[in-house]
N, C-alpha and C positions, 0 to 999 in steps of 0.2 A: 432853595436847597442846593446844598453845592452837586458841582458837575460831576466827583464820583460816586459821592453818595447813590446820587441816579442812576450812574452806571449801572454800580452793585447791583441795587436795585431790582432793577431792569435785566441782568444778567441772572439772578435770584431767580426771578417769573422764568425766564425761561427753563431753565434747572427743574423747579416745581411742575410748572407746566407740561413738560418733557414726561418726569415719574408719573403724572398723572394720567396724561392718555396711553402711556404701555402701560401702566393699572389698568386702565381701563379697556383698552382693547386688547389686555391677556383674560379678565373677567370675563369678559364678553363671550368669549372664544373665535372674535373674527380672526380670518387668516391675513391681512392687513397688518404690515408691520405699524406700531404705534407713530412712528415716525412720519410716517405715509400720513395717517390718519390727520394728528397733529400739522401738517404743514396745512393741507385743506381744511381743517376748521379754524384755524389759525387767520388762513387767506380768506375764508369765508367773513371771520368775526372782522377784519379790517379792511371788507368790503362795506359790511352793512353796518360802519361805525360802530360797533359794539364796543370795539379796541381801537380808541386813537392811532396811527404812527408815530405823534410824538411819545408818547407812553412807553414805548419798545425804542424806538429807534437808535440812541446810545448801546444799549448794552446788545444791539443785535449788530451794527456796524465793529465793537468789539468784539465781539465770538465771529465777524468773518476773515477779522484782521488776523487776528489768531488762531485761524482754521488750521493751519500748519502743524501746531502742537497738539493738536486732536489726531493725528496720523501716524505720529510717531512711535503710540504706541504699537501700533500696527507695522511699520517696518523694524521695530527692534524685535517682533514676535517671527519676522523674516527668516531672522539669523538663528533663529530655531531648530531650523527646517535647512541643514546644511546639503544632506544628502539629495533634499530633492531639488534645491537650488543647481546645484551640482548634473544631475541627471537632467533635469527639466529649466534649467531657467534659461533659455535662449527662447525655448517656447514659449514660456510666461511670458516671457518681456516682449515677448513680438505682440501675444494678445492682448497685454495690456495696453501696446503701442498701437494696435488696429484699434482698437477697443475706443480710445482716445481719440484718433482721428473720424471715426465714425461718428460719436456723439458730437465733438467739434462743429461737424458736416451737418448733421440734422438739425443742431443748436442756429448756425449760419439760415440754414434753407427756414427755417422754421419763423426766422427773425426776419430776412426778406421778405417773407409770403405775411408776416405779418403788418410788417412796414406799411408794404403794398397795399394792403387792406385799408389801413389808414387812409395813406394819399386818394386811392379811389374815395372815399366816403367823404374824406373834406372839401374834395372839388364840387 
């Protein structure tokens, strides 16, 4: 099968996949965004080989190449909001800018402490 076909494919499941578990956890009534849910059963299912890697892999290294265009819409919904950009966006921009270096920070410590884990356990 050629290499975009797969893509497609593989970009497709995700899409469906996606509608299917916010169906399923707005039926449900968890308070769990589906998203949430979705990424853990997701990691779950290509933990215990239910779901290959290779199966997803293409079209999921696509949707993060192109995570940029999934934002966009969101910053043009910005220029909306002129008044409170205007009022308030020194403030925004600083939290969004904390916001960013904190998660960076836990992301770092998190990835240490787990490095760490490794090397102790392989020794």
């Amino acid at each position: 099968m050629a290499t975009w076909v797969k893509g497609i494919l593989q970009v497709a499941f995700f899409v469906v996949y996606s509608w299917s578990v916010n169906a399923l956890t707005t039926l449900s009534g968890l308070n769990i965004p589906g998203s949430i849910v979705g990424i853990l059963l997701l990691f779950a299912l290509l933990q215990t080989k239910i779901i290959k890697l290779e199966w997803i892999d293409l079209g999921a290294k696509w949707l993060i190449a192109e995570m940029l265009l999934f934002f966009i819409p969101s910053a043009v919904g910005v220029v909306q909001y002129e008044d409170l950009m205007r009022d308030n966006g020194v403030k925004l921009l600083l939290v969004v800018a904390v916001s960013i270096l904190v998660v960076m920070a836990a992301t770092g410590l998190m990835a240490e402490r787990l490095s760490g884990r490794k090397k102790a356990a392989s020794r």
